[in-house]
N, C-alpha and C positions, 0 to 999 in steps of 0.2 A: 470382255471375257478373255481369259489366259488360260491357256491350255499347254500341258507338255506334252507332246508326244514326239516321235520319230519319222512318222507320214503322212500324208496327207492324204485322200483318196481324189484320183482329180479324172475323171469320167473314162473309167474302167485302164486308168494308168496310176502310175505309184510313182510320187517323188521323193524323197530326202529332203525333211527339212525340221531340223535340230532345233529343237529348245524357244517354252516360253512364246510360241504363239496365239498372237494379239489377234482379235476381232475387232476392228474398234468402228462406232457407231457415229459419225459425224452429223451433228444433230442443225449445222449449219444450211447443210445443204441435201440431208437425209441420206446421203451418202455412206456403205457399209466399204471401207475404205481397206486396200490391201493386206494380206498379212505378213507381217515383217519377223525377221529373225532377231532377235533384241541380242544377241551375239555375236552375230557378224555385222549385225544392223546391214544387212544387203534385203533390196524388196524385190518379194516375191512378184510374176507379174500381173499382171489387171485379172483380179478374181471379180466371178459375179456367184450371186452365192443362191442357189433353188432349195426351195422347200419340199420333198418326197413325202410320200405318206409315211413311211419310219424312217428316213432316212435324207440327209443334205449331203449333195453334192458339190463339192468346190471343183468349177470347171477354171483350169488355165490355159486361155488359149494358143494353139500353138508352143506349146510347152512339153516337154518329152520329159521322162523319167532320169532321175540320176541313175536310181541303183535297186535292185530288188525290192522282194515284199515283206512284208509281216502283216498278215491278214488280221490277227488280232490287236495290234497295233490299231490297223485300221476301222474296226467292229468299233474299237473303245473309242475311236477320235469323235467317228459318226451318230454315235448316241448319244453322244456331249453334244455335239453340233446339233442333232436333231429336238435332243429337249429344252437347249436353250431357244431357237429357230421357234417350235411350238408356247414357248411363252413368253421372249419377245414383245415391245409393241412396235407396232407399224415407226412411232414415232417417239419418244421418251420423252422428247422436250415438249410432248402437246398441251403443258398450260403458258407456252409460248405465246408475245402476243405478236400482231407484225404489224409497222407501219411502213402505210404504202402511200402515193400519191402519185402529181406529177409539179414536174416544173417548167414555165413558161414565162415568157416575157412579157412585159408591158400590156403587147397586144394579144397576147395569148397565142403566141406560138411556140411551138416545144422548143425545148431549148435541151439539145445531144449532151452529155460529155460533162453535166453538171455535176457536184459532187452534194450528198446527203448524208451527213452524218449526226446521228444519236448520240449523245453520253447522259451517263449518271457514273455520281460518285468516279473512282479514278476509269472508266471501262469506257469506251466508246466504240462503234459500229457502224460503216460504211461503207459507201458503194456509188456507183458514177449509175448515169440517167439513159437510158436507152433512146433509140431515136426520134420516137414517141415522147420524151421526158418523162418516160412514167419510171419510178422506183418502188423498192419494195425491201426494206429491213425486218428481220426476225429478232426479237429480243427480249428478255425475262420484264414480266410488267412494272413498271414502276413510271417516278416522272422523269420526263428527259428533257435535254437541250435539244434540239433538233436545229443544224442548221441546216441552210443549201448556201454553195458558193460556185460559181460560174467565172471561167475567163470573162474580162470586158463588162464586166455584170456588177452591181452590189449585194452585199450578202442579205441574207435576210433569216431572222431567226424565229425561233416558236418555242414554248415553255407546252409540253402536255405531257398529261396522265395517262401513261397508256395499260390499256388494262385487256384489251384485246385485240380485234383489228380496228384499225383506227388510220383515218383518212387524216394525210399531211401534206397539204397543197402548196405551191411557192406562186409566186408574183415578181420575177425580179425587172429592176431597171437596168439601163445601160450605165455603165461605170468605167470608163477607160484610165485605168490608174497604175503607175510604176508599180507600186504596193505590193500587187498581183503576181511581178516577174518572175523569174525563177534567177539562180545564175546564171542558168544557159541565155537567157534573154537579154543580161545585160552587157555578156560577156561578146556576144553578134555587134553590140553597140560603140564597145572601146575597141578602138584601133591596135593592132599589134606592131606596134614601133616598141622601142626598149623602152621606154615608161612605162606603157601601158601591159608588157609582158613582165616587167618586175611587179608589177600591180597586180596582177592575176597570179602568178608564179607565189610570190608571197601570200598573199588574201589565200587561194583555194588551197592555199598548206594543207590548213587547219577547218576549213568553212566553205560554203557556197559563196559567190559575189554579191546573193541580193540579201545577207547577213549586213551590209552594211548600210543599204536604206532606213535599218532602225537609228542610225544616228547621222540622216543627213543635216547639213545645213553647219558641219564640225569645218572649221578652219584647221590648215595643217599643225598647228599646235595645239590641238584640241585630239586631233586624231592620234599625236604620240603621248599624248599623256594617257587618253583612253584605250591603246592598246599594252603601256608597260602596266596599267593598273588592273588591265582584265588579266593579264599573266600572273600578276601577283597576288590577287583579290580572289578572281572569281575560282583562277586554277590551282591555285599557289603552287608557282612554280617563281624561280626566277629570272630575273628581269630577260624580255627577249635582246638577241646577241643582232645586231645591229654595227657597221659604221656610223660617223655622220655621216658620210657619202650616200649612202643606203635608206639614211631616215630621212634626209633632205627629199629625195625623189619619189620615196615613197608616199611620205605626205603630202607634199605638193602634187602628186597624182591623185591621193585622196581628196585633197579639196577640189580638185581640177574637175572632177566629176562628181561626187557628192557634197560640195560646198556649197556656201550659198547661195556660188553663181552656178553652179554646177551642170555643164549641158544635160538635159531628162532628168537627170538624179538630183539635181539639188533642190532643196525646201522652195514647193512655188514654182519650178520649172516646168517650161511647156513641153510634155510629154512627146515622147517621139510619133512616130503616124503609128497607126497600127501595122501599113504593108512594109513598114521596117522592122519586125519583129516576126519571123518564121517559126512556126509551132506546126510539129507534124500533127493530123489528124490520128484521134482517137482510135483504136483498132477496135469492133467490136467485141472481142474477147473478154476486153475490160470491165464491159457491162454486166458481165457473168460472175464477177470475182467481189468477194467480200474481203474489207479493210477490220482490223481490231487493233486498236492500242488501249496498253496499261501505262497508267502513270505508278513509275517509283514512289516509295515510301517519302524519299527526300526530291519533289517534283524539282527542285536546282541542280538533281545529281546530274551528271554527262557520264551517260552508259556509251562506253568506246565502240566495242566490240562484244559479239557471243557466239555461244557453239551450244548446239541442241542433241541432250544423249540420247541412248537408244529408248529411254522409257518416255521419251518428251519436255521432260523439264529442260530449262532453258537457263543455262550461267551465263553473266553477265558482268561483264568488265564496268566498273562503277572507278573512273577514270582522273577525277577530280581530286582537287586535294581532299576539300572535305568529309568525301564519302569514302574511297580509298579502301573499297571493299571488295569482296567479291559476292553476288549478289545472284542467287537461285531463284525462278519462279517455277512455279507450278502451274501446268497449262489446262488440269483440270479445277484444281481448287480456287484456283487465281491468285494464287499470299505471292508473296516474296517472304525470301529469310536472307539474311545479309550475314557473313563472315566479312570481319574485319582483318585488314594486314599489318600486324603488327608492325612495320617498317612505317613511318611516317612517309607524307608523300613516295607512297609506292611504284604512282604512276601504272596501275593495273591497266595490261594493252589490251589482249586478246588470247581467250582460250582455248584449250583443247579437250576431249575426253578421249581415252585410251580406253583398250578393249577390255581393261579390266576392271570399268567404270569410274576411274578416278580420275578428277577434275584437274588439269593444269591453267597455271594463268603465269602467261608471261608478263615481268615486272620490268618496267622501264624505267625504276628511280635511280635518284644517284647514287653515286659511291663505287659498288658495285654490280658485276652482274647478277641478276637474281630472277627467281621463278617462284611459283609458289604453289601447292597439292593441296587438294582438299581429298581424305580417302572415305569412301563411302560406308568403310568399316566403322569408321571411328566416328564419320561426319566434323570431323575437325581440319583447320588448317594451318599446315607447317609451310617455311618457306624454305626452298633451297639456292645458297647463295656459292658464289664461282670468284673466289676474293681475289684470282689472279687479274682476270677480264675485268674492263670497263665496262658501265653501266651500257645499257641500250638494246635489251632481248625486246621483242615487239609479235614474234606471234608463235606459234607450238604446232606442230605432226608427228605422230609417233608413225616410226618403221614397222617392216614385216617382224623385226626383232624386238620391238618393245622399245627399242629408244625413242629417244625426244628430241627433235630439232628445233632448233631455235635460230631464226633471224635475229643480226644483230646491227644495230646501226654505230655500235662504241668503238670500235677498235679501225685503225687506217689502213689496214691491211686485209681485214679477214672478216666474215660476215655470217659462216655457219657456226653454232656452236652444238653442240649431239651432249645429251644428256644418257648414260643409262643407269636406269632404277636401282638394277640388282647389285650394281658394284657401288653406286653412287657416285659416281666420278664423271667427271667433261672431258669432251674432248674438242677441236676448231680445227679448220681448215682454212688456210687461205689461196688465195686464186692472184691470178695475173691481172694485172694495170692498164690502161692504157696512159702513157705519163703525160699527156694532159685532158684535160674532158675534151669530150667532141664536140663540136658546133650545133650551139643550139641545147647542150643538157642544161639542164637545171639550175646546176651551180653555174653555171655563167647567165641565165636569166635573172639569175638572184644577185647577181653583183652591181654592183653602180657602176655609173661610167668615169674611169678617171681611176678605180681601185683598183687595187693588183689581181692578178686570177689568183684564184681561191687552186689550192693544192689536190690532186686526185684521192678521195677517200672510199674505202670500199662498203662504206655500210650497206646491208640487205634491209628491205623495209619487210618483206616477205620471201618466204621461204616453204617447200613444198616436197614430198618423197615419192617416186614412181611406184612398182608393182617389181619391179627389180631391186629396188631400193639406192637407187639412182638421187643426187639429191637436186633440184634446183631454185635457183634464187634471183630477185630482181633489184637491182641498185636504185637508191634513192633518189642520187644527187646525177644521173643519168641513164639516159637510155640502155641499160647493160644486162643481159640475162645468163647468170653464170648455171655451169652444170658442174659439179663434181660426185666423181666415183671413191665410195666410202671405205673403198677396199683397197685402193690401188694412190688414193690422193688424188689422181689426174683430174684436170680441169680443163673447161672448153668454155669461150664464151663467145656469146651471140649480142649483136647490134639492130634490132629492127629498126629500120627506113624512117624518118619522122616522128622519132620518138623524146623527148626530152627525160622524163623520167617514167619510172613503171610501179603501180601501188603493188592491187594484188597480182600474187600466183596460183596458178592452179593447174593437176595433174588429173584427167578426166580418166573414166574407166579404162579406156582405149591407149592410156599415157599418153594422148596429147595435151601439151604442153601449154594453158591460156595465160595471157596477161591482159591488167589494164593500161592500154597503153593513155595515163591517164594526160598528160601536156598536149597529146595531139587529139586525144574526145573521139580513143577507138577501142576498140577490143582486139587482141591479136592472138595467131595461133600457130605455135612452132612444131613443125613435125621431128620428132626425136631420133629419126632412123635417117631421116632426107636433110635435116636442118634447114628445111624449108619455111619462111616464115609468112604468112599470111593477114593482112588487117583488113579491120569490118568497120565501116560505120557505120552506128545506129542512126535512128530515126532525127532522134535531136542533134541539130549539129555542134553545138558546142556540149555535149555530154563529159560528162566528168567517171569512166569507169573504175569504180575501186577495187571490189571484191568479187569472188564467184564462190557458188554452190552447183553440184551437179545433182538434176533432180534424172535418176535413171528411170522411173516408172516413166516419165514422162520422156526419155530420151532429149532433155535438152538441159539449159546452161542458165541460170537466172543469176544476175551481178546488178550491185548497186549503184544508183548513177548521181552523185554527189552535188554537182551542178545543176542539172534537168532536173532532179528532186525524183528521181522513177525509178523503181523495181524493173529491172528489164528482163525480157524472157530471149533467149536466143536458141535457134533452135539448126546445128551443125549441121544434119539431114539436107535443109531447105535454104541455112545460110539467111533465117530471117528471124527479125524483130519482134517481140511485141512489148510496149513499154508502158506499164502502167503505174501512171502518178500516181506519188504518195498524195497521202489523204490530209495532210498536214504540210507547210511550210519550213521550210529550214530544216529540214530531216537529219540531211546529212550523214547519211549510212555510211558506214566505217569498214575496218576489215573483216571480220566476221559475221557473215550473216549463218544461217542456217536454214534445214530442212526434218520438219519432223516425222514421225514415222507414218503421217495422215494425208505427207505431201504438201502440208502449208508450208510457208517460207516467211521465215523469221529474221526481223533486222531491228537495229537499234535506233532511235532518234536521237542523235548527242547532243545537240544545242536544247531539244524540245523535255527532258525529263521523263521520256517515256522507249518504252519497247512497243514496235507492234510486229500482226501478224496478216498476212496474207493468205486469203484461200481463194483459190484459182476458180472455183465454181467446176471443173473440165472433167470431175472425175465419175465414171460409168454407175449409171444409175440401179440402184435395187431390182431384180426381178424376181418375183416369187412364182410357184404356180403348184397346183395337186394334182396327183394321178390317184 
């Protein structure tokens, strides 16, 4: 339901709140879900929404008035609200069917923490087993795959018809098998000497570590043919930039551990014990929360990154050579529609929407620098190219003024580039050096031994804009978080404690300042007034953190964990975790995830050909009542 009005009536107080609001009906978990300003896209806060005998009140609690009244404003909200309210159903999806069961082992005991997931056709749905093993899926009827899979466990599957409620029982055996791992699992196992840090440093570039259990049993000449041919093949891109110094060690660390003789990891090796493998325990949270992924049109695409606008649609960085598009879905209809980019390998990163609804996507091809617009007017897409700049923009935020910022990884010096619309013209900044890297970044984890140091380069992997309009950015090839003022040029840079490199950035409502401090498997958080900088670790110890969204209804911090394979929830109030595995393997969530106006959190699966979505189950339930 969409309404425009000016006020809202919120139990005998009047607030301000402009244009185009959403009721929306969350048929997942029956949840009448907050309503949002599709303009400012800011969420109003936790509505519960009563039925009156002529009239619905929207109570917000703890919520105080912006600004005066308009009584008729409010007459007309209230009888919109009151006649849709009176014919309403309780439930819309009620020719839903649900499968429920439980899951248990051998001997028949519950088995916590299992996961159950449903698909038909490209749609799948699921959800972890409560302590009980009991679960319970809602889904439109038809037939499904139903799995269950269990740490230490074997999977086991089912083929049914579901046409109503219908009982789906598991029986699993014990299964102790590498298969399983995540990369946080394997990454506890290889020691951190300079092989095995150039091992991980390189591999978790671009992947999780247990991406390469699919081709154990490779001798190191096997591993460099198979990795300059997935550059060329599967991504087309070219050939990776390698010494022999760097391929010699590389490989022979690949076989060292995934060869044939390979300690745990190689074809036929004796698995490590279980008590050498630390896997935090499941938070109960997680049992509340519903999994959905879509599979793309082209299931081989590698969606990078995405950003979710204010009406919910969801753009999608289609990252691959082949696909090389930019790639809308729709959260109610479920289609995709694909805009193509004219540029051949475009290298599509990660996008933005601006407040005037139109779509940016930063392009990371060669040549030059470039971006690309899709305008809601037209529904078409132009691309905008910067022929002075080297190739290498990688993510987009527009300012309080309508500009575009762009990280850049191309040029040696300088790493912001500011786009604006109205003039169409760029502008760049550069910042201070340190003239050599510091111990321990990136670039000297990625060197062989025996090579020369690699020269100080400033590329930004990500880039972010305050509430001031303040800009900041985090270096790729080291731990570096620069800040520059757009006004004045001035730059300031910060160094967090055991950091080697840093993915994402992120500026929360409060303009504190997050990153992932992603080499050390932390999250951190620089205060912008003190330059105080603070790190977290999550639950899993080798976590991989790339990207953040800030969910404000919820007051906390959800970022992808590349390695551990989890949606993490972080919550700054209480300075705590909760991390809930994806529901698939090899995810590999990238730098853009999202949040859409209903509170689910959206991320992409790059190696897996799919998007999915997250609904947290947390949010306050329906209460109706008559006088």
């Amino acid at each position: 339901m969409a309404i425009d009005a000016d006020y809202v009536y919120t139990a005998s107080r009047t607030e301000v709140y402009t244009h185009n609001i959403n009721l929306r009906y969350d048929p997942a978990t029956g949840v009448n879900y907050p309503f949002r300003d599709i303009v400012s896209a800011a969420h109003a806060p936790a509505w519960i929404t009563r039925r009156l005998l002529m009239s619905t009140v929207l109570q917000a609690p703890d919520f105080s008035p912006a600004r005066g009244e308009n009584m008729r404003a409010i007459k007309v909200l209230v009888l919109s609200l009151s006649l849709a309210a009176l014919v309403a159903p309780a439930r819309p999806d009620a020719a839903d069917a649900v499968i429920r069961g439980t899951v248990n082992d051998s001997g028949g005991k519950p088995i916590a923490g299992a996961l159950v997931k449903a698909t038909v056709g490209n749609k799948s749905v699921s959800r972890y087993t409560g302590s009980d093993g009991r679960y319970e899926l809602t889904v439109a009827p038809g037939t499904y795959d139903v799995v269950a899979d269990a740490f230490g466990f074997r999977g086991e599957r089912q083929s049914k018809n579901i046409a109503s409620d219908t009982a789906v029982n598991f029986s699993m055996t014990p299964n102790w098998n590498v298969a399983q791992f995540t990369g946080a699992d394997i990454d506890q196992l290889i020691p951190d000497d300079h092989a095995g840090r150039l091992l991980k440093s390189t591999c978790i570039n671009c992947h999780s570590l247990d991406v390469m259990l699919r081709h154990r049993g490779f001798v190191a000449a096997q591993w460099r043919n198979y990795i300059e041919k997935q550059m060329q093949v599967r991504i087309g891109r070219g050939p990776y930039n390698a010494t022999e110094a760097e391929w010699k060690e590389l490989t022979t660390e690949l076989e060292r551990w995934f060869g044939p003789e390979g300690r745990y990891f190689g074809a036929g090796a004796e698995p490590p014990k279980p008590e050498q493998v630390r896997r935090p325990k499941m938070a109960p949270e997680v049992t509340r929360a519903t999994f959905y992924e879509y599979t793309l049109p082209n299931p081989r695409s590698m969606p990078h990154s995405l950003a979710v606008d204010p009406a919910g649609r969801v753009w999608i960085s289609g990252w691959d050579s082949p696909t090389n598009a930019v790639i809308r879905f729709d959260s109610v209809s479920e289609q995709f529609k694909t805009y193509p980019i004219p540029t051949p390998n475009a290298v599509p990163h990660t996008p933005c929407v601006t407040r005037d609804g139109r779509v940016w996507m930063a392009l990371n091809a060669p040549g030059t620098a470039k971006a690309a617009m899709i305008d809601p007017k037209t529904d078409q897409l132009v691309e905008i190219k910067w022929e002075a700049k080297r190739p290498g923009t990688h993510n987009c935020q527009e300012d309080r003024e309508g500009n575009l910022w762009f990280a850049s990884l191309g040029e040696s010096d300088e790493g912001f580039y500011v786009y604006n619309p109205n003039t169409e013209q760029f502008r760049s900044y550069k910042y201070r050096l340190p003239a050599v890297y510091p111990e321990g970044s990136k670039a000297l984890r990625d060197t062989a031994e025996g090579d020369p140091l690699p020269s100080v380069r400033a590329g930004l992997y990500d880039a972010k804009v305050d509430s001031t309009g303040t800009a900041w950015g985090g270096t790729y090839s080291m731990g570096m978080i620069v800040r520059v003022n757009p006004k004045t040029g001035e730059t300031r840079d910060y160094f967090p404690p055991d950091t080697p490199h840093i993915r994402g950035v992120f500026v929360d409502s409060q303009d504190n300042v997050w990153f992932g401090a992603f080499g050390s498997h932390k999250i951190g958080k620089l205060n912008p007034k003190t330059g105080q900088i603070k790190l977290y670790q999550p639950p899993t110890e080798k976590a991989a953190p790339y990207s953040f969204v800030e969910d404000r209804r919820r007051g906390v911090l959800w970022f992808g964990d590349l390695n551990g394979n989890n949606l993490t929830r972080f919550d700054p109030r209480t300075e705590t975790f909760v991390e809930y595995p994806f529901p698939s393997r090899n995810v590999n969530p990238r730098l853009g995830i999202g949040i859409d106006p209903r509170g689910r959190i959206w991320f992409t699966e790059f190696l897996n050909g799919r998007i999915g979505m997250l609904d947290p189950g947390d949010a306050p339930r329906t209460a109706t009542s008559s006088r």
